[in-house]
VMD Tcl script that builds the backbone (N, CA, C; Angstrom):
set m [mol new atoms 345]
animate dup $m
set s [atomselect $m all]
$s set {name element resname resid chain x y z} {
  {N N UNK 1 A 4.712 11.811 128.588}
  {CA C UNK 1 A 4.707 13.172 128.109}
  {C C UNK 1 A 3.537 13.419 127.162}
  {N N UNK 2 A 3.412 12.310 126.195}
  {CA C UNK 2 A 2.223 12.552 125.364}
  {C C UNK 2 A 0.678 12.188 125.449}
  {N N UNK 3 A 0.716 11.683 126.655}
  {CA C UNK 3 A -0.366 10.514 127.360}
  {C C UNK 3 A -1.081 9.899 126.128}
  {N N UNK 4 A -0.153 9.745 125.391}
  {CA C UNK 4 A -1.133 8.446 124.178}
  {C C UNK 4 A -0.302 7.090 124.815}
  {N N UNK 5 A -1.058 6.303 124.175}
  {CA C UNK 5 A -1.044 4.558 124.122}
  {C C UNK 5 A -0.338 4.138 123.375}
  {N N UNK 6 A 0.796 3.370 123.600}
  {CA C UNK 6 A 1.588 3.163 122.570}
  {C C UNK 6 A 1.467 1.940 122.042}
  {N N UNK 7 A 1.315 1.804 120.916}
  {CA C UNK 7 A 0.719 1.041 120.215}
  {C C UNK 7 A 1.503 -0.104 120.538}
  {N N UNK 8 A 0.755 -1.403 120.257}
  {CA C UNK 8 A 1.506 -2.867 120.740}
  {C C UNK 8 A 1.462 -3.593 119.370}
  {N N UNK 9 A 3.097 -3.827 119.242}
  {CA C UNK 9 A 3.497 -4.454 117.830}
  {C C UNK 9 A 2.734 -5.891 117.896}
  {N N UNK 10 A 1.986 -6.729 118.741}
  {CA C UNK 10 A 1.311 -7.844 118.846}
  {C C UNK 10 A -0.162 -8.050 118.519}
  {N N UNK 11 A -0.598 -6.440 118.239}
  {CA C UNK 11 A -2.108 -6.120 117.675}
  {C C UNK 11 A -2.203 -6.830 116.998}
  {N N UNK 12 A -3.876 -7.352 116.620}
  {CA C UNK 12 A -4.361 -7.493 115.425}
  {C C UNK 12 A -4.240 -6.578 114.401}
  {N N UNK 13 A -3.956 -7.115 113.542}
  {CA C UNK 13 A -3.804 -6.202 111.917}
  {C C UNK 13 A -4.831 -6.649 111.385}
  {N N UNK 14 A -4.947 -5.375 109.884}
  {CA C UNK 14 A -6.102 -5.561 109.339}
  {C C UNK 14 A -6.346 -6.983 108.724}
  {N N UNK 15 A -5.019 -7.329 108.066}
  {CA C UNK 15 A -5.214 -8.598 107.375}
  {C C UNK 15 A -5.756 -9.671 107.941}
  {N N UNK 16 A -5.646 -10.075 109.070}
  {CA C UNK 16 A -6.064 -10.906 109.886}
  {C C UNK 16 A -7.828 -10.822 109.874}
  {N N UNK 17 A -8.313 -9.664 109.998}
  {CA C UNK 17 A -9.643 -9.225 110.274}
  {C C UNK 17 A -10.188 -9.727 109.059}
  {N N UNK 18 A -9.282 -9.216 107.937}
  {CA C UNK 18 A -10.006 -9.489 106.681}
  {C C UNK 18 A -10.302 -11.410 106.458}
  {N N UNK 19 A -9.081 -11.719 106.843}
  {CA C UNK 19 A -9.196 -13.078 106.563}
  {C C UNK 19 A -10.178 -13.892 107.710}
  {N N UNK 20 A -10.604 -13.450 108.484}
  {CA C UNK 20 A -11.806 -13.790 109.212}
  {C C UNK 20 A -13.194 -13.673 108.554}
  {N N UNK 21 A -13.200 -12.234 108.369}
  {CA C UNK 21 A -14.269 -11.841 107.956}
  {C C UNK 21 A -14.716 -12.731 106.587}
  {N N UNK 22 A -13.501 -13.160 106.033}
  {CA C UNK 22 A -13.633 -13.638 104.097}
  {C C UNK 22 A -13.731 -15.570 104.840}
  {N N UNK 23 A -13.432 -15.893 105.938}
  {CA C UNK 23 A -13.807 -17.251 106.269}
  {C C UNK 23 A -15.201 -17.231 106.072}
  {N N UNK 24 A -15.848 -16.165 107.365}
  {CA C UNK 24 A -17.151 -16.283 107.660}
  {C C UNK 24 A -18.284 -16.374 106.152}
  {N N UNK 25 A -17.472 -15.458 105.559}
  {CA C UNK 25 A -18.266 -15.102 104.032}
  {C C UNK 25 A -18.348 -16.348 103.310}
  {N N UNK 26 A -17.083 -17.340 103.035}
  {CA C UNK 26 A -17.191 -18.513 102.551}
  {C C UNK 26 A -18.599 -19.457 103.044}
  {N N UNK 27 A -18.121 -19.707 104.501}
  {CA C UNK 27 A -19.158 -20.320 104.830}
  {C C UNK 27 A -20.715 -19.342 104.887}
  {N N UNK 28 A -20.890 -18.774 105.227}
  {CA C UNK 28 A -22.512 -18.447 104.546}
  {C C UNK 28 A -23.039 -18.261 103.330}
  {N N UNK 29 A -21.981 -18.390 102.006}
  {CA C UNK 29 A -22.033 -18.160 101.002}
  {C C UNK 29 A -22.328 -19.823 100.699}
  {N N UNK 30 A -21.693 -20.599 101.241}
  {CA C UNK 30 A -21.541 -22.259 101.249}
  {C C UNK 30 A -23.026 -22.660 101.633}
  {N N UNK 31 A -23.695 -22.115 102.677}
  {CA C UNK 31 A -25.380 -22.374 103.164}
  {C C UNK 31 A -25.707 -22.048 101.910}
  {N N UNK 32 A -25.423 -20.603 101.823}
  {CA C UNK 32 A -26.835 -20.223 100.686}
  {C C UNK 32 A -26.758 -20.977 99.751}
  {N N UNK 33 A -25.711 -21.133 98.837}
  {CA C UNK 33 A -25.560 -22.159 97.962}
  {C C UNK 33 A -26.584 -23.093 98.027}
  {N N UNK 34 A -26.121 -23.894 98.764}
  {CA C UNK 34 A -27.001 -25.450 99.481}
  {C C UNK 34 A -28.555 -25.343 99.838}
  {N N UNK 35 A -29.034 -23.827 100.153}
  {CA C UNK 35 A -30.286 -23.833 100.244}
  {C C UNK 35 A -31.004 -23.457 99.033}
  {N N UNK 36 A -30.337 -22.195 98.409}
  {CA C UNK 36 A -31.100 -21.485 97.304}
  {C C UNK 36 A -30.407 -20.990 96.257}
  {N N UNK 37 A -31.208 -19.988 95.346}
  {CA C UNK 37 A -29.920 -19.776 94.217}
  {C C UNK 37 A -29.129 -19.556 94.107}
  {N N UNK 38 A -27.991 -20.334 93.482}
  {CA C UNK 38 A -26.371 -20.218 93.277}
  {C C UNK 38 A -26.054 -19.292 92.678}
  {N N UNK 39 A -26.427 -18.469 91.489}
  {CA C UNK 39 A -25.578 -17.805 90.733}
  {C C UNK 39 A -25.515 -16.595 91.106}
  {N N UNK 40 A -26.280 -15.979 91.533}
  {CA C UNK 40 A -26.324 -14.434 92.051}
  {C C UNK 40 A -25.483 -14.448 93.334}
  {N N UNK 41 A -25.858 -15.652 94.226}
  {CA C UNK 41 A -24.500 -15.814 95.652}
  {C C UNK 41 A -23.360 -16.125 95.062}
  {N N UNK 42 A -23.087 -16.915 94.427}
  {CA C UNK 42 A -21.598 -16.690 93.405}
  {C C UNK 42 A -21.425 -15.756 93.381}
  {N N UNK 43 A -21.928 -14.621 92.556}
  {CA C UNK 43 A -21.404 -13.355 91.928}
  {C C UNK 43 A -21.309 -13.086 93.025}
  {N N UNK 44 A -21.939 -12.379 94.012}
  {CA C UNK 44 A -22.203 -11.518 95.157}
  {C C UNK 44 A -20.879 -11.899 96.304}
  {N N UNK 45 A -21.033 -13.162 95.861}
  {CA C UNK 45 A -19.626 -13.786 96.646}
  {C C UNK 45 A -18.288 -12.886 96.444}
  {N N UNK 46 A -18.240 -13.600 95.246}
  {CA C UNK 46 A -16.857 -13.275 94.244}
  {C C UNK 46 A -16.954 -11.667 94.532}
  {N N UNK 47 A -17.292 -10.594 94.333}
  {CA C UNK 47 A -17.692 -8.980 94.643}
  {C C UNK 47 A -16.934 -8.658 95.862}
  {N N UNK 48 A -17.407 -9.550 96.760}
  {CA C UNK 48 A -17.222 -9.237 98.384}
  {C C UNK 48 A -15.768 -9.680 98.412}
  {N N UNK 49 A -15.649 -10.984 98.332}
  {CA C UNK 49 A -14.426 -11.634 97.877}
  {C C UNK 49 A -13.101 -10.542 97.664}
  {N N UNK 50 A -13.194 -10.179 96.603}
  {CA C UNK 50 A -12.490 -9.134 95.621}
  {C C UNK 50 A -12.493 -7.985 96.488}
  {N N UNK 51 A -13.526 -7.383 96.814}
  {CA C UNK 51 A -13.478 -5.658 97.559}
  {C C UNK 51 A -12.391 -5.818 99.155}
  {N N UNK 52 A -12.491 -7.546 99.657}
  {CA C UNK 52 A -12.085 -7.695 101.136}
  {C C UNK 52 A -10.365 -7.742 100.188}
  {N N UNK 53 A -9.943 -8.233 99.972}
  {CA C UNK 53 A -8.451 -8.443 99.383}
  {C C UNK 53 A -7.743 -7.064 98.826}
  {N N UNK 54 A -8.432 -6.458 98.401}
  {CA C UNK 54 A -7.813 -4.911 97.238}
  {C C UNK 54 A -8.462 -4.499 98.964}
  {N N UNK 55 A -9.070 -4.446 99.581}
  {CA C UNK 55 A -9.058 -3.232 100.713}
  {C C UNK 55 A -8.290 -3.803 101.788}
  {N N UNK 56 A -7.662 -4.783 102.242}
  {CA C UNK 56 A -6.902 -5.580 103.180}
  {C C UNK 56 A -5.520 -5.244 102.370}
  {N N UNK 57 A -5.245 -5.509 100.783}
  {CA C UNK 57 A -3.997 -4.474 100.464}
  {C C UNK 57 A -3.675 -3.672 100.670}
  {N N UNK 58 A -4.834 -2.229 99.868}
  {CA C UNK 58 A -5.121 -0.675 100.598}
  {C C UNK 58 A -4.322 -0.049 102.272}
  {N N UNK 59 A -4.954 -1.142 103.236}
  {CA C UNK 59 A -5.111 -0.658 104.466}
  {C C UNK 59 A -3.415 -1.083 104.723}
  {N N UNK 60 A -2.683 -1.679 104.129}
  {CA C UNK 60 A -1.577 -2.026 104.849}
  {C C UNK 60 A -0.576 -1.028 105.447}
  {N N UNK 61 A 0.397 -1.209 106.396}
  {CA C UNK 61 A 0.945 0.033 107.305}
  {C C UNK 61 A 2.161 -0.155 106.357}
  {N N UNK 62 A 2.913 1.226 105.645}
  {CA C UNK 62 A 3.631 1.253 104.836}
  {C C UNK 62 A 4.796 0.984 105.635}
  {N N UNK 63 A 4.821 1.757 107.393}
  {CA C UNK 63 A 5.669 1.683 108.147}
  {C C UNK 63 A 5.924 0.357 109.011}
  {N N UNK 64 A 5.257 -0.719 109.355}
  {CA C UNK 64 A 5.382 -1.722 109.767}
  {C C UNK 64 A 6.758 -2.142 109.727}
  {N N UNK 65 A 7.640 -2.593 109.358}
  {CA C UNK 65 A 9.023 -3.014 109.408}
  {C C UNK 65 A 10.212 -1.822 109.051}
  {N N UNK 66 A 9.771 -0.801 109.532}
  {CA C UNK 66 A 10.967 0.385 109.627}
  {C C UNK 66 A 11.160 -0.019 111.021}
  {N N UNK 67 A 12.577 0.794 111.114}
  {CA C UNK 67 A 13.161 0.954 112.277}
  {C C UNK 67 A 13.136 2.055 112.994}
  {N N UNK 68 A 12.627 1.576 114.985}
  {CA C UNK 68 A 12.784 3.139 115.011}
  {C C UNK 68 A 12.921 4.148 115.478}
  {N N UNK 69 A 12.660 5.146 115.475}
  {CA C UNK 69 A 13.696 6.134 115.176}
  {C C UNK 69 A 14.526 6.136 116.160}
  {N N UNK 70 A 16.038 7.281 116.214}
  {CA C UNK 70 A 16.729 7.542 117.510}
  {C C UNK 70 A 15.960 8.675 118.457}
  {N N UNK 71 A 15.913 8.055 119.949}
  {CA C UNK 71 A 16.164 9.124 120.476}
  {C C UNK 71 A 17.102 10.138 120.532}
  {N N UNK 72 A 16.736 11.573 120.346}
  {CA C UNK 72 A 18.196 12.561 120.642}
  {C C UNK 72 A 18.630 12.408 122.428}
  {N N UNK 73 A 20.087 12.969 122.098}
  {CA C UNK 73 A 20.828 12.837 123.466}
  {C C UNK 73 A 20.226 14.177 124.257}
  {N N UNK 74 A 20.116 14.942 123.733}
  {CA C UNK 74 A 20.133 16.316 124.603}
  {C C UNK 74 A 18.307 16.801 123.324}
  {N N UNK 75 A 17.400 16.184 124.252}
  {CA C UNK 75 A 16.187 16.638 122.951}
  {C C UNK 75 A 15.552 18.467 123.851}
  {N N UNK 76 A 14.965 18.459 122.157}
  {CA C UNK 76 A 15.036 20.307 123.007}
  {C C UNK 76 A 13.808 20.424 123.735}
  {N N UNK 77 A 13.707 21.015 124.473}
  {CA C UNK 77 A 12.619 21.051 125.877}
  {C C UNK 77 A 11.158 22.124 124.541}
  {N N UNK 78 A 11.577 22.945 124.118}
  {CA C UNK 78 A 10.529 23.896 123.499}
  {C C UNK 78 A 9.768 22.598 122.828}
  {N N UNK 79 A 10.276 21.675 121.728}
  {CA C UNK 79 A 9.692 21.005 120.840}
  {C C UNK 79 A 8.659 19.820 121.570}
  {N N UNK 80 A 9.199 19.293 122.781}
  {CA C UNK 80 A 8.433 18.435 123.778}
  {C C UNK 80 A 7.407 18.720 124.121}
  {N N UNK 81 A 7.784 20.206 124.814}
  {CA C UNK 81 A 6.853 21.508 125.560}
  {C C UNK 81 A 5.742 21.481 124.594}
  {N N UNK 82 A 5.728 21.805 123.116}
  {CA C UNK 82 A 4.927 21.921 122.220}
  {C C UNK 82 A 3.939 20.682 121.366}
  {N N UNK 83 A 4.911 19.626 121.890}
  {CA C UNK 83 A 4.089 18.341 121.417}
  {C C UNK 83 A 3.370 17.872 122.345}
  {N N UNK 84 A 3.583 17.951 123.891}
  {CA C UNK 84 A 2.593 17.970 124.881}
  {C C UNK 84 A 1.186 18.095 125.008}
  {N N UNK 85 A 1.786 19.796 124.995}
  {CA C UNK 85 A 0.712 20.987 125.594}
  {C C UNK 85 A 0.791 22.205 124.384}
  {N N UNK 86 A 1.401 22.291 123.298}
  {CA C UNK 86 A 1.138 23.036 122.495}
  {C C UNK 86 A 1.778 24.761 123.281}
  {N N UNK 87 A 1.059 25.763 122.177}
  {CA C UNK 87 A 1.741 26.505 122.767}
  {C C UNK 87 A 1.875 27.564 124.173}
  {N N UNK 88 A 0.577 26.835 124.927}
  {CA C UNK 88 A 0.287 27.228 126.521}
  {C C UNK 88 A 2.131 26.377 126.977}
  {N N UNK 89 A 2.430 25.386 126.698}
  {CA C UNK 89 A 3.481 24.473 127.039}
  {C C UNK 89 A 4.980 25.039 126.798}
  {N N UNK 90 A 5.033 25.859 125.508}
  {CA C UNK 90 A 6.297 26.581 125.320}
  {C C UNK 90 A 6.422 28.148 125.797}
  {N N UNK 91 A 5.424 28.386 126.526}
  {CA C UNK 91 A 4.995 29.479 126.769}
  {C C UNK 91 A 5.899 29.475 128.930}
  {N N UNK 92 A 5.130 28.219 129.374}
  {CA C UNK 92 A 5.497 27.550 130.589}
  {C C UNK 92 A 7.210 27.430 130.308}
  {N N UNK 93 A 7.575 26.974 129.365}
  {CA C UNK 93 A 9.302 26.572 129.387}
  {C C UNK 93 A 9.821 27.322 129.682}
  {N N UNK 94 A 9.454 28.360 128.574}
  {CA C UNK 94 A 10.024 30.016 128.530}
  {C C UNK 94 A 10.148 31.094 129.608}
  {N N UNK 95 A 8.784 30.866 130.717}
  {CA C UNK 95 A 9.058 31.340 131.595}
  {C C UNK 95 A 9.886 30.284 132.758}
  {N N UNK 96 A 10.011 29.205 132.671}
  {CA C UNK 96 A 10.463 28.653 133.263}
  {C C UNK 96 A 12.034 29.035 133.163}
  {N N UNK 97 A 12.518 29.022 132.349}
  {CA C UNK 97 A 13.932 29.172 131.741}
  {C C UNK 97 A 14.140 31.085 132.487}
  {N N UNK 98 A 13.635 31.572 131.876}
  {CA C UNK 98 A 13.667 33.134 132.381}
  {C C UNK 98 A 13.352 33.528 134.376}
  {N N UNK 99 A 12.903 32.304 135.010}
  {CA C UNK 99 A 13.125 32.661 136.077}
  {C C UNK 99 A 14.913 31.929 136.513}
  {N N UNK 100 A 14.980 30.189 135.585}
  {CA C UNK 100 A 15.969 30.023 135.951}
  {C C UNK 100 A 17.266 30.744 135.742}
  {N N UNK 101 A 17.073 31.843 134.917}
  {CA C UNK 101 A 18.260 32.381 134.200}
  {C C UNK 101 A 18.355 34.179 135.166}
  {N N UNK 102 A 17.582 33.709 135.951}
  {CA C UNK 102 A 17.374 35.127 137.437}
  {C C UNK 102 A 17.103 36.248 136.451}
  {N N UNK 103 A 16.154 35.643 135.292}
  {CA C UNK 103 A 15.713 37.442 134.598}
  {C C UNK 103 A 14.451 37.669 135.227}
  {N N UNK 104 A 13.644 36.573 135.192}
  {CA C UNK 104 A 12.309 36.861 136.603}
  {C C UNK 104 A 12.692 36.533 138.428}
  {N N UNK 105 A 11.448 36.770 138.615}
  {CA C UNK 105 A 11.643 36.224 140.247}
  {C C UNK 105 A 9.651 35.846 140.015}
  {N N UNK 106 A 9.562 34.902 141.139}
  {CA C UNK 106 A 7.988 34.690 141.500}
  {C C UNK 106 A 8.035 35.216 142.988}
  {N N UNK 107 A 7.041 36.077 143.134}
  {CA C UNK 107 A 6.537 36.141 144.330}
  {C C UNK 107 A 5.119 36.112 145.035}
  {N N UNK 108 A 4.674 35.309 146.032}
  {CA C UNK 108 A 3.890 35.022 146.456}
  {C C UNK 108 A 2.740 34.006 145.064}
  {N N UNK 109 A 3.548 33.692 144.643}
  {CA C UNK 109 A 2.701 32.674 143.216}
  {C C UNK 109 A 2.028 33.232 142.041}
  {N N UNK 110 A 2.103 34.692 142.604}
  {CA C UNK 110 A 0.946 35.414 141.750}
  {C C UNK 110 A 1.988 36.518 140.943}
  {N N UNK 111 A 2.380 37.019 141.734}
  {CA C UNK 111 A 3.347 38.550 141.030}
  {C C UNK 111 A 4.638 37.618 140.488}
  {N N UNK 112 A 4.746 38.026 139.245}
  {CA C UNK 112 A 5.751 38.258 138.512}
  {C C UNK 112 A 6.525 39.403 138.480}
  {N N UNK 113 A 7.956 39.497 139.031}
  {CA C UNK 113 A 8.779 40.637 139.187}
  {C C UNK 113 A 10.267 40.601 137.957}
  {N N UNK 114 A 9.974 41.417 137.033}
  {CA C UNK 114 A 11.170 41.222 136.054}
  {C C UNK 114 A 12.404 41.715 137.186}
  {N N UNK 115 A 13.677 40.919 136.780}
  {CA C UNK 115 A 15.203 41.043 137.942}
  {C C UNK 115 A 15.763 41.738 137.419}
}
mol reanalyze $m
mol bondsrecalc $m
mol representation Tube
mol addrep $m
Protein backbone atom coordinates (compact mmCIF):
# COMPACT_ATOMS: atom_id res chain seq x y z
CA UNK A 1 0.00 0.00 0.00
CA UNK A 2 2.81 2.33 0.88
CA UNK A 3 5.46 1.02 -1.59
CA UNK A 4 8.22 1.83 1.00
CA UNK A 5 10.86 -0.78 2.15
CA UNK A 6 10.44 -2.05 5.23
CA UNK A 7 13.10 -1.70 7.14
CA UNK A 8 15.13 -4.99 8.24
CA UNK A 9 15.63 -5.31 12.06
CA UNK A 10 19.19 -7.14 10.95
CA UNK A 11 20.61 -3.71 9.44
CA UNK A 12 23.65 -2.28 10.27
CA UNK A 13 23.28 0.35 12.96
CA UNK A 14 25.05 3.34 13.47
CA UNK A 15 27.05 2.02 16.33
CA UNK A 16 28.58 -0.58 14.52
CA UNK A 17 29.73 2.00 11.72
CA UNK A 18 31.08 4.06 14.37
CA UNK A 19 33.04 1.35 15.90
CA UNK A 20 34.62 0.56 12.55
CA UNK A 21 35.26 3.74 11.59
CA UNK A 22 37.06 4.47 15.44
CA UNK A 23 39.12 0.88 14.63
CA UNK A 24 40.36 2.29 11.38
CA UNK A 25 41.22 5.69 13.24
CA UNK A 26 43.23 3.76 15.93
CA UNK A 27 45.23 2.15 13.53
CA UNK A 28 46.27 5.14 11.33
CA UNK A 29 46.65 7.15 14.27
CA UNK A 30 49.09 4.03 15.47
CA UNK A 31 51.28 4.65 11.83
CA UNK A 32 51.41 8.20 12.34
CA UNK A 33 52.58 7.88 15.70
CA UNK A 34 55.44 5.47 14.60
CA UNK A 35 56.35 7.64 11.69
CA UNK A 36 56.03 11.29 12.87
CA UNK A 37 54.83 13.67 15.48
CA UNK A 38 52.98 12.26 18.35
CA UNK A 39 51.43 14.98 20.12
CA UNK A 40 49.26 16.82 17.76
CA UNK A 41 48.06 12.97 16.38
CA UNK A 42 47.28 12.32 20.01
CA UNK A 43 45.22 15.32 20.37
CA UNK A 44 43.67 15.06 16.91
CA UNK A 45 43.12 11.47 17.84
CA UNK A 46 41.50 11.91 21.14
CA UNK A 47 39.00 14.95 19.19
CA UNK A 48 37.90 12.39 16.63
CA UNK A 49 37.80 9.78 19.26
CA UNK A 50 35.34 11.85 21.44
CA UNK A 51 33.11 13.52 18.43
CA UNK A 52 32.66 9.44 17.00
CA UNK A 53 31.17 8.25 20.64
CA UNK A 54 28.84 11.56 21.71
CA UNK A 55 27.64 11.26 17.85
CA UNK A 56 27.17 7.26 17.80
CA UNK A 57 25.14 8.21 21.26
CA UNK A 58 23.24 11.20 19.49
CA UNK A 59 22.23 8.97 16.49
CA UNK A 60 20.69 6.19 18.58
CA UNK A 61 16.94 4.97 17.55
CA UNK A 62 14.91 5.96 20.67
CA UNK A 63 12.39 3.38 19.14
CA UNK A 64 14.52 0.30 18.65
CA UNK A 65 13.04 -2.06 21.35
CA UNK A 66 9.33 -0.82 21.37
CA UNK A 67 6.77 -2.99 20.41
CA UNK A 68 4.82 -2.93 17.48
CA UNK A 69 2.09 -1.44 17.06
CA UNK A 70 -1.53 -3.27 16.60
CA UNK A 71 -3.00 -3.65 13.55
CA UNK A 72 -6.79 -2.40 13.65
CA UNK A 73 -9.48 -5.07 12.88
CA UNK A 74 -11.71 -3.07 10.66
CA UNK A 75 -8.84 -0.06 9.60
CA UNK A 76 -10.61 2.90 7.91
CA UNK A 77 -10.23 2.87 4.11
CA UNK A 78 -10.17 7.13 3.99
CA UNK A 79 -6.93 7.12 6.36
CA UNK A 80 -5.05 4.29 4.06
CA UNK A 81 -6.56 6.05 0.94
CA UNK A 82 -4.69 9.16 2.32
CA UNK A 83 -1.45 7.61 3.44
CA UNK A 84 -1.06 6.07 0.00
CA UNK A 85 -2.06 8.55 -2.45
CA UNK A 86 -2.97 11.51 -0.36
CA UNK A 87 -5.85 13.40 -1.16
CA UNK A 88 -6.32 12.40 -5.10
CA UNK A 89 -6.71 8.76 -2.93
CA UNK A 90 -9.63 9.85 -0.57
CA UNK A 91 -11.13 11.56 -3.22
CA UNK A 92 -11.11 7.83 -5.37
CA UNK A 93 -12.70 6.09 -2.00
CA UNK A 94 -15.35 8.56 -1.86
CA UNK A 95 -16.39 8.12 -5.15
CA UNK A 96 -15.91 4.71 -4.91
CA UNK A 97 -18.22 4.31 -1.90
CA UNK A 98 -20.95 6.72 -3.62
CA UNK A 99 -21.20 4.52 -6.66
CA UNK A 100 -21.26 1.50 -4.23
CA UNK A 101 -24.00 3.02 -2.21
CA UNK A 102 -26.12 3.40 -5.97
CA UNK A 103 -25.88 7.37 -5.34
CA UNK A 104 -23.68 7.41 -8.68
CA UNK A 105 -23.72 5.19 -11.71
CA UNK A 106 -20.51 5.15 -14.35
CA UNK A 107 -21.26 5.16 -17.76
CA UNK A 108 -19.24 4.42 -20.62
CA UNK A 109 -15.98 5.28 -18.15
CA UNK A 110 -16.32 8.78 -18.75
CA UNK A 111 -19.92 10.17 -17.68
CA UNK A 112 -20.70 10.31 -14.27
CA UNK A 113 -24.57 10.10 -13.72
CA UNK A 114 -25.79 11.18 -10.08
CA UNK A 115 -28.87 8.09 -9.20
Amino acid sequence: MLRKDIPNSEAETPIYRLIGILGVLVVCCAIAILTSGMHFLVLYGCVITITLFVSGWLVQDPTKNQALPLIPTAPDPYEIAYLDTGEIGVIEVAVIDLIQGDYLQVINKELIQIG
